[in-house]
C-alpha positions as CSV (number, residue, x, y, z in Angstrom):
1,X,13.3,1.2,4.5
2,X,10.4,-1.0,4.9
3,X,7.0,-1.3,5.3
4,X,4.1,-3.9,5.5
5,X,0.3,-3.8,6.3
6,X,-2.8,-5.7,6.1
7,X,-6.3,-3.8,5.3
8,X,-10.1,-5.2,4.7
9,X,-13.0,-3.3,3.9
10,X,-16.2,-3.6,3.0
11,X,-15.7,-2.0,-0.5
12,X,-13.0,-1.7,-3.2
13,X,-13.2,2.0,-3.3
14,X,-13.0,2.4,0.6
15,X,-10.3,-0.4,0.7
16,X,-8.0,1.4,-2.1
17,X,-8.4,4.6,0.3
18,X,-7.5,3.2,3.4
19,X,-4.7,1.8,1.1
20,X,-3.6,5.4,0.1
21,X,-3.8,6.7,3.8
22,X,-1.4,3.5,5.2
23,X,1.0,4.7,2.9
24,X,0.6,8.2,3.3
25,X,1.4,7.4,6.8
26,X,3.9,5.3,6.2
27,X,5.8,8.2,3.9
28,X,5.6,10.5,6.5
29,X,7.1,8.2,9.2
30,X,10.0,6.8,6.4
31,X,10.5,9.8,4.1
32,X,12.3,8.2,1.5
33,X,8.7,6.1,0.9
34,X,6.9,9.1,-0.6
35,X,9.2,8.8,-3.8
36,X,7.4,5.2,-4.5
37,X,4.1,5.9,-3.0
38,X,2.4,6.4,-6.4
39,X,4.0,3.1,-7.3
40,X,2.7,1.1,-4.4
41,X,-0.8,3.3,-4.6
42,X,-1.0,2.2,-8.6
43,X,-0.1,-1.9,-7.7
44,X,-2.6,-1.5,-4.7
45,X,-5.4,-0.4,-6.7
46,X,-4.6,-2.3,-10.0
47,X,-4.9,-5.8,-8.0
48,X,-7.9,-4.9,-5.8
49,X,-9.6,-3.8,-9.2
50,X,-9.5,-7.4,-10.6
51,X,-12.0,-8.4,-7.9
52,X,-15.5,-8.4,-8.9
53,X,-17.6,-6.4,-7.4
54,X,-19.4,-8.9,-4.2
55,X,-21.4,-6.9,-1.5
56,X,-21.9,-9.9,0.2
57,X,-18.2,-10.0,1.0
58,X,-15.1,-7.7,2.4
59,X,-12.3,-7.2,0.2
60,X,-8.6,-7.4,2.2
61,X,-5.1,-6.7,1.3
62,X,-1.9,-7.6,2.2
63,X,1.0,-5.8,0.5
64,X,5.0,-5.0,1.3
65,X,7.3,-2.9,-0.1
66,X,10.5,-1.8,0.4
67,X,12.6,1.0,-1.0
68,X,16.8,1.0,-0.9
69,X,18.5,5.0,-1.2
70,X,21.8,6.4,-0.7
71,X,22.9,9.8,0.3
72,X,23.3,12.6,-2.8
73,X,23.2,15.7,-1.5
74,X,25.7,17.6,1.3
75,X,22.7,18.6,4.1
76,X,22.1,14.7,3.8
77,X,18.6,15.4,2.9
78,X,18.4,14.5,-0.6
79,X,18.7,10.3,-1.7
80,X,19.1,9.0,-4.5
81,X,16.6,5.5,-5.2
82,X,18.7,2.4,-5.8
83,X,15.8,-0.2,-5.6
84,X,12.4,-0.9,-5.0
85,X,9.8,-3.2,-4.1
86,X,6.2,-3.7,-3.8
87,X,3.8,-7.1,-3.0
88,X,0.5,-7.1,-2.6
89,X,-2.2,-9.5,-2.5
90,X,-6.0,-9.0,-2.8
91,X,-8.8,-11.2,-1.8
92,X,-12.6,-11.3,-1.0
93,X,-13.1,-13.1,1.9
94,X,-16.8,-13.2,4.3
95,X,-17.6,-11.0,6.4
96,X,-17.5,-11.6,10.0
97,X,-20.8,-12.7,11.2
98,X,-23.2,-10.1,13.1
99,X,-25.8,-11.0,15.9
């Protein structure tokens, strides 16, 4: 199962929440994502964090991550992780102009 998403806000703190909502999404569409949520969360917020701090611009993200499982358990509910994968990117970039 995958997953990929690109986020800006106008702050760090609001973009690593819109960050934690995507994924929290995302985990309950694809189930098997909530076991490397914390993971993603952790890489999202640990790369948006070596920004400075700008109020002149918008911080945005791009980030990816994957997660590979296999069956464990007899109802078929329960996996077993075999591999995992997270990318993200962070960036300032200027804000869209206002009239």
């Amino acid at each position: 199962m995958s997953y990929s998403l690109k986020l800006r806000a106008v702050s760090k703190l609001a973009l690593i929440a819109a960050v934690a909502a995507q994924l929290d999404e995302i985990a309950v569409q694809q189930p098997p994502h909530e076991k490397d949520k914390g993971a993603a969360n952790a890489a999202a917020a640990a790369c948006i964090n070596v920004l400075p701090d700008d109020e002149t611009k918008d911080v945005e993200i791009a980030m990816g991550g994957s997660i590979n499982t296999r069956l464990c358990g007899p109802a078929s509910e329960m996996t077993t992780v075999t591999g995992a994968s997270v990318s993200v990117s962070a960036y300032l970039v200027d804000r869209p102009a206002t009239d």
